[in-house]
C-alpha positions as CSV (number, residue, x, y, z in Angstrom):
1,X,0.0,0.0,0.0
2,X,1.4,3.2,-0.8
3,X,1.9,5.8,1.5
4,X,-0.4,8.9,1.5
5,X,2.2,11.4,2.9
6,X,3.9,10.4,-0.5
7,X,1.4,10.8,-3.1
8,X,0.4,14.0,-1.3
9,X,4.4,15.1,-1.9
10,X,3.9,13.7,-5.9
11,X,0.8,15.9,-6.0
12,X,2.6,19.3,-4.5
13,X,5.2,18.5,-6.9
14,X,3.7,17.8,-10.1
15,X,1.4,21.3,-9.4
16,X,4.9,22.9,-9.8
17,X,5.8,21.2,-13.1
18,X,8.0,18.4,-11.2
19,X,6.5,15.4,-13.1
20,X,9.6,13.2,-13.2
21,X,10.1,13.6,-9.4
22,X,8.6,10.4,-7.7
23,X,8.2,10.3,-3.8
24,X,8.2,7.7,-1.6
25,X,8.2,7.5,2.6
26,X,8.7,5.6,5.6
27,X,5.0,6.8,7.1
28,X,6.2,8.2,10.0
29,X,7.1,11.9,7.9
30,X,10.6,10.8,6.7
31,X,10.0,11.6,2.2
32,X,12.6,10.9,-0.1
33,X,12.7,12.0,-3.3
34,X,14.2,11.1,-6.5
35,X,13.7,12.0,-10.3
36,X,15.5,14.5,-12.7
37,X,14.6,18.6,-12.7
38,X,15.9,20.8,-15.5
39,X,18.4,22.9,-13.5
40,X,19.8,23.9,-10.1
41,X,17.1,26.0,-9.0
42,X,14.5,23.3,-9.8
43,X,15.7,21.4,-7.4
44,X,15.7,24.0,-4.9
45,X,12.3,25.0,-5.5
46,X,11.2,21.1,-5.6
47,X,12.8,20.6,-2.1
48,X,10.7,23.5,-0.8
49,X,8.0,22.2,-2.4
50,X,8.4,18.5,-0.2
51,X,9.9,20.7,3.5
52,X,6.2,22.9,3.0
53,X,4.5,20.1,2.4
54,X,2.2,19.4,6.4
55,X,3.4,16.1,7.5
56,X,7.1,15.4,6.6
57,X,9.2,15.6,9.1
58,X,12.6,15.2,7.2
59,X,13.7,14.6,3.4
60,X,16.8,13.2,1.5
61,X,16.6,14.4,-2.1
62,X,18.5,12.2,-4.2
63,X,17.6,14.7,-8.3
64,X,19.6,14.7,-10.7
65,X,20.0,17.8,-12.3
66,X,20.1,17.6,-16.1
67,X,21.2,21.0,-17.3
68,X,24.1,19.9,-19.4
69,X,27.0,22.1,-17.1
70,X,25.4,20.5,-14.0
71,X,25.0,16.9,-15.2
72,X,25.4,14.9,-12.0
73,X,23.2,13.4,-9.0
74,X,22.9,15.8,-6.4
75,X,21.9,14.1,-2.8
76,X,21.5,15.7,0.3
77,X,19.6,14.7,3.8
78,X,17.5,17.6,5.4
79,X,15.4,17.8,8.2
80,X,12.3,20.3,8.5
81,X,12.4,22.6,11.6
């Protein structure tokens, strides 16, 4: 069964244009992401998009930014104040 914190982050996500970012979580507020954005500040905006989103507690964002200068997986742990 799929975790409705997640497809709650999925819906947040796609309203931002972040269709190829797929969430998945633990249930207990911990998201992670994954899935390719177009540039550096997608990625910003589509972690702000998951730390806003009511119920996650803390998110690792493993995106890989596809801009052609930044062509490499970018991970990072967070936790939400």
């Amino acid at each position: 069964m799929r975790c409705q914190l997640a497809e709650r982050v999925e819906k947040a996500l796609v309203k931002f244009g972040f269709s190829e970012v797929k969430a998945s979580c633990d249930c207990t507020g911990d998201v992670e992401i994954t899935g390719t954005v177009a540039n550096p500040n997608d990625r910003a905006l589509a972690c702000a998009v998951v730390r806003t989103t009511p119920g996650v507690r803390t998110f690792s964002a493993k995106i890989t930014v596809s801009e052609s200068e930044f062509v490499r997986a970018k991970e990072g742990n967070h936790r939400v104040s």
